[in-house]
C-alpha positions in Angstrom: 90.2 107.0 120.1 89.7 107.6 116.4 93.7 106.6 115.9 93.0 103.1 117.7 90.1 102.5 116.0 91.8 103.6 112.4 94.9 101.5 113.4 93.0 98.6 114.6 91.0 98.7 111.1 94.1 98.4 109.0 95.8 95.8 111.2 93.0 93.7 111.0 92.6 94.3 107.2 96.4 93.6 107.2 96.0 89.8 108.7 92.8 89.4 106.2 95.0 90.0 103.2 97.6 87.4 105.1 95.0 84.9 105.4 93.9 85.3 101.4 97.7 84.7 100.9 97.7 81.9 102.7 94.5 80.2 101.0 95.9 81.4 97.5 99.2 79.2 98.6 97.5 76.6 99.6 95.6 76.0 96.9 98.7 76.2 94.5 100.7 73.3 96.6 97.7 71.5 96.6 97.5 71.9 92.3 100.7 71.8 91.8 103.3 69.1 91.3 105.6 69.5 93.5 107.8 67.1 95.4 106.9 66.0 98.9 110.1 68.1 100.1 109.2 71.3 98.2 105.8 71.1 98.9 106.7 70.5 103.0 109.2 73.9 103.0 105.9 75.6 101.7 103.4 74.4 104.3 106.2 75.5 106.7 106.5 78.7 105.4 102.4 78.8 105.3 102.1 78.1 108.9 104.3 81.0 110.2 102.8 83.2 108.1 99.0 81.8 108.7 99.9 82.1 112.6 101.4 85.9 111.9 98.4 86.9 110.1 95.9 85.3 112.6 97.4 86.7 115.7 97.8 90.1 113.3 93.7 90.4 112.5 93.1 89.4 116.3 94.9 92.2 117.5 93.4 94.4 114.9 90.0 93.6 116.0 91.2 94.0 119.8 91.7 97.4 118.9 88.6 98.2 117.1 86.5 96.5 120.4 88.8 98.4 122.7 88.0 101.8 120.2 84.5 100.9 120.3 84.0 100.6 124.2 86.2 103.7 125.2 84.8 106.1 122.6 
């Protein structure tokens, strides 16, 4: 149980770090002067990485519950 629980830990720290990417991106489209077609290819790119990172740090913390209740 120690492995699912380690595992979960670092996937969920994983999809945090995604997340702080995200924000970090968001915040540089939103200062920056970009075009409306430049800054539309990065929100797309934000997204799939935003839903990666979210579904990555649910599945983390998944673990860590499932590590929790079993051990």
């Amino acid at each position: 149980m120690t492995a699912v629980l380690w595992v979960g830990v670092a996937l969920a720290i994983v999809g945090l770090l995604g997340l702080g990417w995200c924000l970090r991106e968001a915040l540089r489209v939103k200062r920056g002067a970009l075009d409306p077609e430049a800054a539309r290819k990065a929100l797309a790119r934000m997204q799939a990485v935003n839903l990666a990172s979210v579904a990555t740090a649910f599945l983390g913390l998944a673990a860590v519950a499932v590590a929790a209740i079993l051990g």
